[in-house]
C-alpha positions as CSV (number, residue, x, y, z in Angstrom):
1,X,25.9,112.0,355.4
2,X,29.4,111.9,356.1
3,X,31.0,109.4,357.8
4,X,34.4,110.2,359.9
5,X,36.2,107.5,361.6
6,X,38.4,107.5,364.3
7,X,40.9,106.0,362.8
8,X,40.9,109.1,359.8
9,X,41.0,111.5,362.6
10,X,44.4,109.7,364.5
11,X,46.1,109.7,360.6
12,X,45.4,112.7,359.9
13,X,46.6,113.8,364.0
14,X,49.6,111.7,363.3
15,X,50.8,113.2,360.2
16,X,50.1,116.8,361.2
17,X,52.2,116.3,364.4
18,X,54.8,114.3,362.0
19,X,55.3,117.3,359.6
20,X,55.1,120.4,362.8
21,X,57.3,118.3,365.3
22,X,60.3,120.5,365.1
23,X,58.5,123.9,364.4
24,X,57.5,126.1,366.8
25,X,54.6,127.7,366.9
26,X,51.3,129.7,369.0
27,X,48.8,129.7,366.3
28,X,47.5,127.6,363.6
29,X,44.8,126.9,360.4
30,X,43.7,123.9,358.7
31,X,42.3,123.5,355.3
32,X,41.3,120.9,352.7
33,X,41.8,120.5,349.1
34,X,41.1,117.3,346.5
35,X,38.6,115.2,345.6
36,X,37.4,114.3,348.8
37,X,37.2,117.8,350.0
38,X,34.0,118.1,352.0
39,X,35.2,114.7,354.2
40,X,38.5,116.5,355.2
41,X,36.9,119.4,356.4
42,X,35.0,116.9,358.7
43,X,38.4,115.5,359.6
44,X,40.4,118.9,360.2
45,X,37.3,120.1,362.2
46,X,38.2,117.0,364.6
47,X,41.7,117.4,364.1
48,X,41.6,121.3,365.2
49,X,39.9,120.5,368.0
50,X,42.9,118.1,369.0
51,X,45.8,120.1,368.7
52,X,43.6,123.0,370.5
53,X,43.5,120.7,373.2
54,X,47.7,121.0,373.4
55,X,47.3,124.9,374.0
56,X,47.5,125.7,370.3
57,X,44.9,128.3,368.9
58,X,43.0,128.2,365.5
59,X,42.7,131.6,363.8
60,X,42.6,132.3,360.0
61,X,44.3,135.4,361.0
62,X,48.0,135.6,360.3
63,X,48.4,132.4,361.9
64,X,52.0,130.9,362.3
65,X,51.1,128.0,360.2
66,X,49.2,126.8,358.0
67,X,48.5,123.3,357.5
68,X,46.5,121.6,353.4
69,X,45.2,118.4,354.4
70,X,44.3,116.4,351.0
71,X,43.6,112.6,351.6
72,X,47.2,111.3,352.2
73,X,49.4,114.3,352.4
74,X,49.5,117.7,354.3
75,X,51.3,120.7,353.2
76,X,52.8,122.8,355.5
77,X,53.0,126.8,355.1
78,X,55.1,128.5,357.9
79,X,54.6,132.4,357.8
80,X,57.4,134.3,358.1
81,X,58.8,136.3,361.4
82,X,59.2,140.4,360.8
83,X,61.6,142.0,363.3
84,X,61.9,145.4,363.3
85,X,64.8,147.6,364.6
86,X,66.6,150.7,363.8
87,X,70.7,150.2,363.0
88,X,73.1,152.8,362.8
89,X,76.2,152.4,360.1
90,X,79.6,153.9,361.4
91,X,81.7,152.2,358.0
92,X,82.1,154.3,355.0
93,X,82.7,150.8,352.7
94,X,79.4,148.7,352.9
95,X,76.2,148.3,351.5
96,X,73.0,148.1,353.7
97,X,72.2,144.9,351.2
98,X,74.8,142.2,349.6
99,X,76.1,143.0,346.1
100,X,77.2,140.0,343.9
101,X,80.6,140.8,342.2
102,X,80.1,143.0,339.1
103,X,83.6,140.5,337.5
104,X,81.9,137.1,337.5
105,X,78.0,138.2,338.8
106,X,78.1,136.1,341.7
107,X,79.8,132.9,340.6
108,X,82.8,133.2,342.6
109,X,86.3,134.6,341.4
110,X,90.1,135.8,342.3
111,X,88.6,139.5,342.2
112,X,86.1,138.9,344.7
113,X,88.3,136.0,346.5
114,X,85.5,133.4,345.3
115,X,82.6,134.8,347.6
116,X,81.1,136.2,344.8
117,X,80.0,139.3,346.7
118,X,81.4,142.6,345.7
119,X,81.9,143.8,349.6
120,X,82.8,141.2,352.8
121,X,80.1,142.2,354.2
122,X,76.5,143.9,354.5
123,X,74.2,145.7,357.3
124,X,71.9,143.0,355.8
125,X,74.5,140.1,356.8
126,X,75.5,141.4,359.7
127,X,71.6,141.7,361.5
128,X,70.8,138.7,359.3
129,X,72.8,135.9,360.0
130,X,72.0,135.8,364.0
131,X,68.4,136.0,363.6
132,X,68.4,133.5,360.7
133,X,70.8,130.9,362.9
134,X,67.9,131.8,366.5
135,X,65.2,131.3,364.4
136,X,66.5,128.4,362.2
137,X,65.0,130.2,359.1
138,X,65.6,129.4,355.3
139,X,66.2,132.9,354.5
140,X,65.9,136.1,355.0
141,X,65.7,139.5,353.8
142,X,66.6,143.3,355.1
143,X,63.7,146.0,354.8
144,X,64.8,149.8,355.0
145,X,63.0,152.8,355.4
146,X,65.6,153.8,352.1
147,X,68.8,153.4,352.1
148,X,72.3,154.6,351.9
149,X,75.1,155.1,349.6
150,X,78.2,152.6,350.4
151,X,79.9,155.4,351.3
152,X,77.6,156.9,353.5
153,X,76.9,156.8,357.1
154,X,73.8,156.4,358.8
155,X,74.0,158.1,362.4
156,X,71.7,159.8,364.9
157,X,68.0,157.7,365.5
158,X,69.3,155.3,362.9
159,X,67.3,154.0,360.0
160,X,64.1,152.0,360.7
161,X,64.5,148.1,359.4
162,X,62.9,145.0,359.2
163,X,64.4,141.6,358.6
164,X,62.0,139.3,357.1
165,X,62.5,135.4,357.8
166,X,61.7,132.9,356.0
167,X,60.3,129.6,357.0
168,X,61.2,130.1,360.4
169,X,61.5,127.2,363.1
170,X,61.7,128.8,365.9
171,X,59.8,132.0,366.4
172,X,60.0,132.9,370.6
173,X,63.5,134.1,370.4
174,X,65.9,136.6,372.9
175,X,65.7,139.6,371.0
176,X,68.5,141.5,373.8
177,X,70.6,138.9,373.1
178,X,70.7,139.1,369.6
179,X,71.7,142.9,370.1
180,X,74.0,142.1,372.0
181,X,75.7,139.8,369.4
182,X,75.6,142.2,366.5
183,X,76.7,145.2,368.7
184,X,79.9,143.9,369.1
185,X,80.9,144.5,365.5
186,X,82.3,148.4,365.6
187,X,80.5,149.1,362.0
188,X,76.8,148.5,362.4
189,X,74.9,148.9,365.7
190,X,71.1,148.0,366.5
191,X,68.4,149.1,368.8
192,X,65.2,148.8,370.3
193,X,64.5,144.9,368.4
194,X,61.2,144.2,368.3
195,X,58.8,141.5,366.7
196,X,56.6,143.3,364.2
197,X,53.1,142.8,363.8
198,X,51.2,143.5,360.3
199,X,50.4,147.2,360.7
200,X,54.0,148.0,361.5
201,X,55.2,146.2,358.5
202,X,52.8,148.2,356.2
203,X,53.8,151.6,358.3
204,X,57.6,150.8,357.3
205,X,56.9,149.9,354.0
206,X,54.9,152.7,352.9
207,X,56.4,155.7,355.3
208,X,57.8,158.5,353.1
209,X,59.6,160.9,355.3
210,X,62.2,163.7,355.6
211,X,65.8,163.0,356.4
212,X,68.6,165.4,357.5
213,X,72.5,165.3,356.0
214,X,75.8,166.7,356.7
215,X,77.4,167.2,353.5
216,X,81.2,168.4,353.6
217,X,81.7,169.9,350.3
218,X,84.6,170.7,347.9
219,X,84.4,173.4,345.3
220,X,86.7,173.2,342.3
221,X,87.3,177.2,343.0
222,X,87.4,179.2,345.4
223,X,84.2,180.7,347.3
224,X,83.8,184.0,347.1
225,X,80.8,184.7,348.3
226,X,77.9,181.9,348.7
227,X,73.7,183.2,349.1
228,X,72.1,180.3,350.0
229,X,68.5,180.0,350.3
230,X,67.0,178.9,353.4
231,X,64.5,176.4,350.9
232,X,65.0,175.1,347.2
233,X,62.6,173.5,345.3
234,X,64.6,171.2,342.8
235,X,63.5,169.5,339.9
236,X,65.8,166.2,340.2
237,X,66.1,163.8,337.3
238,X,67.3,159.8,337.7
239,X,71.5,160.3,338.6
240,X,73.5,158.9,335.7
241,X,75.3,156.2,338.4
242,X,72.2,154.5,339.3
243,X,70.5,154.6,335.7
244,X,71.2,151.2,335.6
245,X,69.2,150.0,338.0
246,X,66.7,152.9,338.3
247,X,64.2,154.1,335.7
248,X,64.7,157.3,334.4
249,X,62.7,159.8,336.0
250,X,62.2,163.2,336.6
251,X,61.4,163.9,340.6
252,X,60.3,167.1,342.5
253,X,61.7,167.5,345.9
254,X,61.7,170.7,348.6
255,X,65.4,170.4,350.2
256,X,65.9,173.6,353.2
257,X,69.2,174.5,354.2
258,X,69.7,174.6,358.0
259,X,73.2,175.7,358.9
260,X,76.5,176.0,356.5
261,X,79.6,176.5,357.8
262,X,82.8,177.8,355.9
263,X,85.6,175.3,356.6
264,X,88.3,176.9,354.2
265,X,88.3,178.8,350.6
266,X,87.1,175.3,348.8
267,X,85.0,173.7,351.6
268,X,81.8,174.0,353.4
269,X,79.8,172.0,355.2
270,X,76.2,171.7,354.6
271,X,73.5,170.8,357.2
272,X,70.3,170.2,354.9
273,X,67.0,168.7,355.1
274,X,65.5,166.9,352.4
275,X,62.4,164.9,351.4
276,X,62.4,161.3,350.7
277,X,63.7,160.5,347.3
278,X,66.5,162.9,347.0
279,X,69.5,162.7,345.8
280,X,72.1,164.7,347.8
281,X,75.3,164.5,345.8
282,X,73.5,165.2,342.8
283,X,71.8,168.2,344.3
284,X,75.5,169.2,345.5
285,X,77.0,168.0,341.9
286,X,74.5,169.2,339.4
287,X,75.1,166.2,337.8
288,X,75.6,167.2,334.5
289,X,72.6,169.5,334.9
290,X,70.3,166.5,335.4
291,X,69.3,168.4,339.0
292,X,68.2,172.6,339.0
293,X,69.4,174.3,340.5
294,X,72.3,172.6,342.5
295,X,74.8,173.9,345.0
296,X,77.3,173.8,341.4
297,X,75.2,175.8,339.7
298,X,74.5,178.7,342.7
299,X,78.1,178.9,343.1
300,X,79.2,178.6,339.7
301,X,81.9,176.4,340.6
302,X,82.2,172.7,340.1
303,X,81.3,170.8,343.7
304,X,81.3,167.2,345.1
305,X,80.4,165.6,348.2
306,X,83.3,164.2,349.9
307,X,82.0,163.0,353.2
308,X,78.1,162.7,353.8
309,X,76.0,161.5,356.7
310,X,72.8,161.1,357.5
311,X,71.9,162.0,361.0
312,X,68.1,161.8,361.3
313,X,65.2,160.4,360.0
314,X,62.0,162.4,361.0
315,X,59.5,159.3,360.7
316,X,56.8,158.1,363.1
317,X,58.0,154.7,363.6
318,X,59.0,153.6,366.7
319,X,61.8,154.9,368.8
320,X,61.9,157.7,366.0
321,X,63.2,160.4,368.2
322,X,66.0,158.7,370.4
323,X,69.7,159.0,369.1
324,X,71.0,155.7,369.3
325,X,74.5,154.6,370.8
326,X,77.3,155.5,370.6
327,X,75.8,159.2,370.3
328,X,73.4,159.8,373.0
């Protein structure tokens, strides 16, 4: 038989309230470890019932913390806070995630003016660094349903993010406020915040959806005569100026053409929709024939992208079908 006494269960109270005093939180789970095992989970049983008692509910489901009880310590786990969003991007020079400087790989230098970041700034930064100050987090981390190029913008319904925080403190925050905050930087923009529960984490993280571009074009040559398809099916290996961070793989992806229009002799503009994956300035470039067929190829004439956009994402997330501001 186990015997508890009362003054285990006020230690054990005491050092719990000790170690959660300046984290917030709604719900909770205890558990026991060492060589006293079975007496702890006497104690915690108690103990749960206390801090119940304070409007706090015990779950083993996602709970907002989680508290180890050996004999004279407790370990405190905080989960993390998911908010979800979608952002549109209006700057052609910044990365939706920080890049450490390629000159001294993030020690700090006269090239990168001792940040040790290859850009100022990132979408990751800017929708970071409010909700990690709110939520008094450790950390935190920028989710995207993809992403773009530096140079590309990201317009229309925006992309679908979540910002994962670490250790957070504080976990009730004003999400209308934060919006507010980073909407009054004129590169990225945010909408529809929300706090994400599981299933909407796993929908983001395992969506794979189409997306539609506007590609302006230049052609080395002039066009004479261009017969587009209205659909390609392209057979798209890893583009040589990601090969070092990508494996090299050969991908098959349907891309249909909606609308070109003829800007002059070397330009067009391209309005294409593509599945997840692609890569659309390779698809324009050929890239060294490492993508059949390619807007290159059809023309027989050498072509880059010189201005690209994405401007929607067809995905079931929500808010998926409203344009976001400035464009609605």
């Amino acid at each position: 038989m186990v015997v508890i006494e009362s003054n285990h269960i006020k230690r054990f109270i005491e050092l719990f309230q000790n170690k959660t005093r300046d984290i917030e939180f709604n719900t909770f789970w205890l558990g026991a470890t060492g060589n006293n095992k079975e007496k702890i989970k006497e104690i915690i049983r108690k103990v749960g019932k206390k801090i119940e008692e304070t409007g706090k509910k015990a779950t083993p489901v996602n709970p907002d913390l989680i508290g180890i009880f050996d004999e004279y310590n407790l370990k405190i786990t905080i989960r993390p806070l998911y908010i979800y969003g979608r952002y549109i991007k209006l700057s052609r020079y910044m990365p939706q995630t920080m890049f450490s400087c390629k000159v001294c790989n993030g020690r700090g230098c006269a090239i990168c003016d001792y940040t040790g970041k290859a850009y100022k700034t990132s979408i990751e930064e800017i929708i970071g660094e409010p909700m990690k100050r709110e939520t008094r987090a450790d950390s935190y981390t920028l989710i995207g349903l993809g992403r773009e190029d530096v140079d590309v913008r990201m317009l229309g319904n925006g992309r679908p993010f979540l910002i994962k925080l670490t250790k957070p403190k504080i976990r009730n925050i004003d999400l209308n406020k934060i919006k507010e905050e980073i909407n009054e930087n004129e590169r990225v923009m945010v909408s529809d915040l929300l706090f994400a529960n599981n299933e909407l984490v796993e929908m983001l993280k395992n969506e794979k959806v189409e997306k539609e571009y506007i590609a302006l074009v230049e052609c080395k040559d002039e066009i004479k005569e261009l017969n587009l398809k209205n659909e390609y099916f392209i057979e798209q290996r890893t583009p040589t100026r990601v090969m070092h961070r990508r494996p090299d793989l050969i991908r098959y992806r349907k891309i249909r053409v909606k609308r070109i229009e003829f800007i002059d002799k070397k330009h067009i503009m391209l309005d294409i929709i593509a599945q997840h994956g692609t890569y659309i300035k390779e698809f324009v470039s050929g890239d060294f024939g490492r993508t059949k067929p390619s807007i290159s190829s059809i023309i027989g004439s050498d072509c880059t992208v010189t201005e690209l956009d994405c401007i929607m994402i067809f995905d079931k997330l929500p808010f998926s079908n409203k344009v976001i501001y400035p464009f609605n």
